[in-house]
C-alpha positions as CSV (number, residue, x, y, z in Angstrom):
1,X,23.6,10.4,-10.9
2,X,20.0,11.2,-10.7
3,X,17.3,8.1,-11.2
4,X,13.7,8.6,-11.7
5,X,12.6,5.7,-8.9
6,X,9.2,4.1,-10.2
7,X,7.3,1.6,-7.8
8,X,5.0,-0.7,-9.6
9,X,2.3,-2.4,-7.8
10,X,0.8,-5.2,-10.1
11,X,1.2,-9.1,-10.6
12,X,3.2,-11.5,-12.6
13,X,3.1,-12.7,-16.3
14,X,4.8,-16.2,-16.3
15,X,5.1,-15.4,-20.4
16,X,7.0,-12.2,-19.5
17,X,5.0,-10.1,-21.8
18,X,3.3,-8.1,-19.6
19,X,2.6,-7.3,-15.7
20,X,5.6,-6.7,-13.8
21,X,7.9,-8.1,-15.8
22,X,6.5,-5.9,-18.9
23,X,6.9,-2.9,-16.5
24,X,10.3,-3.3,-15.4
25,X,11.1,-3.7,-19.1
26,X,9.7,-0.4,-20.2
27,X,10.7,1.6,-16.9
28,X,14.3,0.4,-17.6
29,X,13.9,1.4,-21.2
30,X,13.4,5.1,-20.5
31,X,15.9,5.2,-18.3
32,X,14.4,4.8,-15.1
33,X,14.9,2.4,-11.6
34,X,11.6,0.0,-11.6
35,X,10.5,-1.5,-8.0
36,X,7.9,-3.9,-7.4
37,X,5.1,-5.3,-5.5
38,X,4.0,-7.9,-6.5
39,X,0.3,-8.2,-6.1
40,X,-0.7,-11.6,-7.8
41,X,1.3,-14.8,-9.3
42,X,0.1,-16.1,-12.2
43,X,0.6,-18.8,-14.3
44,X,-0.1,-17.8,-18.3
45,X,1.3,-17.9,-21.9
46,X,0.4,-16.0,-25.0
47,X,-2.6,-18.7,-24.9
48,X,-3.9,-17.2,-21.6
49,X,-4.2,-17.8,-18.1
50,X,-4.0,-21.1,-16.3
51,X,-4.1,-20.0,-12.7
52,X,-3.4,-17.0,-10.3
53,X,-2.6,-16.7,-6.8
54,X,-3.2,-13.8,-5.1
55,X,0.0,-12.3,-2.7
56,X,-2.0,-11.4,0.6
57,X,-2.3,-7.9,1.7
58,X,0.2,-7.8,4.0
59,X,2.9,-8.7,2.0
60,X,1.9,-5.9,-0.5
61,X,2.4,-3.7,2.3
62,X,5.4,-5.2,3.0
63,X,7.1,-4.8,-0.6
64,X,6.0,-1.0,-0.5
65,X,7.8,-0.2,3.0
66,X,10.5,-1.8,2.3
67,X,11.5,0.6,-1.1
68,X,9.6,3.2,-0.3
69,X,11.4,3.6,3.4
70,X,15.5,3.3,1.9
71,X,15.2,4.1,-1.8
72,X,12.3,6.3,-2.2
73,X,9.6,6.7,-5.1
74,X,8.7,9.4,-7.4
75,X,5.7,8.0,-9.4
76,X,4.3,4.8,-8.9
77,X,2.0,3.0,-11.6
78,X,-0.6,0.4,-10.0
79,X,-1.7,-2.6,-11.9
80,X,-3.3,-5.5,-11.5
81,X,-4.4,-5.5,-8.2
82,X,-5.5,-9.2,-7.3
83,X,-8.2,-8.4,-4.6
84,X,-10.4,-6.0,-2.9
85,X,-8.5,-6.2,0.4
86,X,-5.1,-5.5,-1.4
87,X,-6.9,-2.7,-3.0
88,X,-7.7,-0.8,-0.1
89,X,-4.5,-1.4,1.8
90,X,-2.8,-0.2,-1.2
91,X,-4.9,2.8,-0.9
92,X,-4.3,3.2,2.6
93,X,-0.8,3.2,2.3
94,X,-0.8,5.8,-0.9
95,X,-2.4,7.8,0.5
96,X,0.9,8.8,2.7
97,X,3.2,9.3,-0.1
98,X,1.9,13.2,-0.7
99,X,2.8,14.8,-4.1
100,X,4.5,11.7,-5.8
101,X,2.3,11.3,-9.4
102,X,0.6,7.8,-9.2
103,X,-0.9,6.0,-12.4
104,X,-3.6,3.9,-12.3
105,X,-4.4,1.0,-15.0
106,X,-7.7,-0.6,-13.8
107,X,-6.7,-4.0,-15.2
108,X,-9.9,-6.3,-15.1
109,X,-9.5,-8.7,-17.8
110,X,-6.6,-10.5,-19.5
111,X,-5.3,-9.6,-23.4
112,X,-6.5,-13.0,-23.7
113,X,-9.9,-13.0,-22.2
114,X,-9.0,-13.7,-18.6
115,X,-10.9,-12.2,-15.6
116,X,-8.3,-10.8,-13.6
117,X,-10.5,-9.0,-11.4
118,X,-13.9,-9.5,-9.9
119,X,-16.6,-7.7,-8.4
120,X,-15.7,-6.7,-5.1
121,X,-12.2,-5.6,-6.6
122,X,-13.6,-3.4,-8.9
123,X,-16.1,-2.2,-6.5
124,X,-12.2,-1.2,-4.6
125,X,-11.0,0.3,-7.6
126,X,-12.9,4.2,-6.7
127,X,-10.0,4.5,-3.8
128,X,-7.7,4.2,-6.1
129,X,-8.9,6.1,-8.5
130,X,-9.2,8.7,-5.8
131,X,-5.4,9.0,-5.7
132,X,-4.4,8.6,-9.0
133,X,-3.1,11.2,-11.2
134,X,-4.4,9.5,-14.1
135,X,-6.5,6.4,-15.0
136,X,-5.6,4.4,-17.8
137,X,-8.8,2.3,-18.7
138,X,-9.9,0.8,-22.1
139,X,-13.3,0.5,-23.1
140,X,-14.6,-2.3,-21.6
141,X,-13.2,-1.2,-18.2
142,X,-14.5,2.2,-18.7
143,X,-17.8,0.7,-19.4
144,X,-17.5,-1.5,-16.4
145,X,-16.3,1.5,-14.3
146,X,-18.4,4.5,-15.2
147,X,-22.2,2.0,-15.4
148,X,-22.4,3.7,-19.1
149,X,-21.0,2.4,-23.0
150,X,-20.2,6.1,-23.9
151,X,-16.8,7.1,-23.5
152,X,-17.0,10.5,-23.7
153,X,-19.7,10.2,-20.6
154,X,-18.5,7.9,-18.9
155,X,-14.7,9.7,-18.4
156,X,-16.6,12.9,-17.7
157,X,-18.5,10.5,-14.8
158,X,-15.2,9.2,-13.6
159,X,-13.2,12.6,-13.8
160,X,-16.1,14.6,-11.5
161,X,-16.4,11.9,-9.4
162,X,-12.7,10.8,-8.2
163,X,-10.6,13.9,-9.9
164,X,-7.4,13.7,-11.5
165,X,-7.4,12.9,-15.1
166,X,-8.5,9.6,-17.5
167,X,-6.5,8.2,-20.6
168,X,-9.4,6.5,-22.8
169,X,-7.1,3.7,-25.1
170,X,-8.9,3.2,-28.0
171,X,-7.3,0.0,-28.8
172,X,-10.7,-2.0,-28.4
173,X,-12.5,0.6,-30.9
174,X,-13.0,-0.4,-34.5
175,X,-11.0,1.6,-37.2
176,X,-8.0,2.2,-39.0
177,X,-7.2,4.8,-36.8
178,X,-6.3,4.7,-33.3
179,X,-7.7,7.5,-30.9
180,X,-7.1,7.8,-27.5
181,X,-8.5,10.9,-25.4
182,X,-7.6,11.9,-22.1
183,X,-9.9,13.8,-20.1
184,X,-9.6,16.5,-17.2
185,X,-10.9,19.2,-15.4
186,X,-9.0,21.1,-18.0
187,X,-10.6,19.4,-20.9
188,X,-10.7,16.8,-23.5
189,X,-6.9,16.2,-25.7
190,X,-6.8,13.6,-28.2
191,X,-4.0,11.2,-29.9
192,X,-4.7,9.5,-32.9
193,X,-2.4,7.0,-35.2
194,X,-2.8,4.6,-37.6
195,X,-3.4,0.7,-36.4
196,X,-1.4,-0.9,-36.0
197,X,-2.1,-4.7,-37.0
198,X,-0.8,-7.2,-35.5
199,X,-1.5,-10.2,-32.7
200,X,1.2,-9.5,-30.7
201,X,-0.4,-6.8,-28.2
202,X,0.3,-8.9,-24.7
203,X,1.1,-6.4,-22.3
204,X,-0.3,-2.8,-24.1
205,X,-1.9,-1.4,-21.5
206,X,0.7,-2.2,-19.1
207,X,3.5,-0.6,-21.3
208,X,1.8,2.4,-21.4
209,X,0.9,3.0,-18.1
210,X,4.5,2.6,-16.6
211,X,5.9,4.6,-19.5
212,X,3.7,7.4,-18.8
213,X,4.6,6.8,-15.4
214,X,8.5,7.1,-15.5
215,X,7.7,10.4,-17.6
216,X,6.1,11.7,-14.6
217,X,8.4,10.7,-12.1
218,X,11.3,12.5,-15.0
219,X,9.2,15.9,-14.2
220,X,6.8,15.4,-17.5
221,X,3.6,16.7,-17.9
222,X,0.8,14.7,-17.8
223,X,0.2,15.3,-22.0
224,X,4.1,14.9,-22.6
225,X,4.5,11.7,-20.7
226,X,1.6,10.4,-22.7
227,X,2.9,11.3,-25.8
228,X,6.0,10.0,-25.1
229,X,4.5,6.4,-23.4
230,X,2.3,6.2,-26.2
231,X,5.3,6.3,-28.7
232,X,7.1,3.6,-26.7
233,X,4.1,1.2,-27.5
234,X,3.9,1.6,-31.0
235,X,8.1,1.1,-31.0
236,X,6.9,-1.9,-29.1
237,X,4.0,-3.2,-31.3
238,X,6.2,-3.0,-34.4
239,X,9.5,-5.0,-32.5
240,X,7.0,-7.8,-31.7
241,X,9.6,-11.2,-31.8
242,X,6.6,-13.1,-33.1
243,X,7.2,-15.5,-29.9
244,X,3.8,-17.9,-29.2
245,X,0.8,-19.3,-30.4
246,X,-1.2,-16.3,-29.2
247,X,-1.1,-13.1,-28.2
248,X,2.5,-12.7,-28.1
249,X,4.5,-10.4,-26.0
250,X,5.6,-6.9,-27.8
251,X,9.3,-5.8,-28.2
252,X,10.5,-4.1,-25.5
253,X,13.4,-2.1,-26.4
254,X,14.4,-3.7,-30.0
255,X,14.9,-1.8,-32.9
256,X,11.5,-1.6,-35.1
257,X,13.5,-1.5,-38.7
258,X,10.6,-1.3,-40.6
259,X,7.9,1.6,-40.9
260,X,8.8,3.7,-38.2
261,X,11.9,5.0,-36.8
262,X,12.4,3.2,-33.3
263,X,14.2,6.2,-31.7
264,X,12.0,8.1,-29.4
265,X,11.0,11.7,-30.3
266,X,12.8,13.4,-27.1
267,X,11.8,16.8,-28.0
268,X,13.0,19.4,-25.4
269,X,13.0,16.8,-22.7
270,X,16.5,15.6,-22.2
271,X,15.6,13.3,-19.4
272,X,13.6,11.2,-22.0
273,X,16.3,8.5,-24.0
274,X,16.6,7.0,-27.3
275,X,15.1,3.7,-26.9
């Protein structure tokens, strides 16, 4: 039996609803094998974050030998990163897996208002960037990463400067509709949906860059995988258990019932499930 393997390098949600543990859930969802390193611990809620604890760089290194050495990886989605030393480790140590699709989400700040990353991390964050197949930022971090509050410039910025391509979420946009763009050498293609409304969006980003991820290690295209991860989230959005005070964690895997049919759209691409 063939297994898209997906290595994801982020940290820890305590509350489950996103990080690693949102990861695994969605890479397990489409049918894939998650691994981990585990960058950072934290300790969090739907409220927010109440204290982190970064893994050292070493140990990183360590999580990433030991799957990629037996079991193998074919796409690998980075996450949080916790520091600027992990950062450029991880980069070190990417940089050897040649031609396995790697998907960067530049997290920086918490659903909840967290700072998750700080200067010098970010500042580590072009390495990566440098490797990845496609960046995943939302507006803020785009903003934060390009040095400009136009989107359309500042992935243009991003793309000539590092390569690869850049998924602009337009989750932090106002409007009933929901655009994101993803930008390339090959030009600009666009997604848009209605919003969805609800305060139950812990773990969004996260969802959507291991989803698109596992497409790519199942042989996707970079446009397919996104339709397809994209899908996943709204599935997600609409499950929502309702659990916490906060920003709750999304349904991973659960059956939507209302609005929207929860079975994914396979299209021609078999290795894609029902979920």
């Amino acid at each position: 039996m063939s297994i898209a393997r997906i290595l994801v390098i982020a940290g820890s949600d305590s509350g489950g609803g996103a990080g690693i543990q949102a990861d695994i859930k969605t890479v397990m969802a489409l049918g894939g094998h998650a691994m981990t390193a585990i960058t950072a611990i934290t300790a969090q809620n739907t409220l927010g974050v109440t204290d982190v604890m970064p893994v050292p760089a070493a140990m990183v290194l360590a999580q990433i030998d030991a799957v990629v050495s037996d079991i193998g990886v074919d796409a690998v989605k980075i996450g949080m990163i916790g520091s600027a030393a992990v950062a450029d480790a991880v980069a070190d140590r990417l940089a050897g897996l040649s031609g396995v699709p790697i998907v960067f989400d530049p997290v920086m700040v918490a659903t909840s208002g967290a700072v998750l990353a700080h200067d010098e991390t970010i500042a580590a964050f072009g390495r990566l960037m440098a490797l990845a197949t496609v960046t995943t930022p939302n507006l803020p971090e785009l903003a934060a990463l390009s040095g400009t509050d136009d989107p359309a410039e500042g992935a243009a910025r991003l793309v000539a400067l590092h390569g690869g391509a850049v998924l602009v979420k337009g989750g932090h946009a106002v409007g009933v509709e929901l655009v994101d763009r993803l930008f390339s050498a090959e030009g600009v293609v666009s997604w848009s949906d209605p919003r969805i409304e609800t305060r139950h969006t812990h773990g969004t980003g996260c969802t959507l860059a291991s989803a698109i991820a596992t497409g790519l290690g199942q042989g996707l295209g970079l446009e397919r995988a996104v339709t397809v991860a994209r899908r996943v989230v709204r599935d997600a959005l609409l499950a929502a258990p309702g659990l916490g005070a906060g920003h709750g964690p999304m349904g991973h895997g659960l059956r939507t019932g209302v609005g929207e049919t929860s079975k994914l759209d396979s299209g021609n691409d078999p290795a894609i499930p029902s979920v």
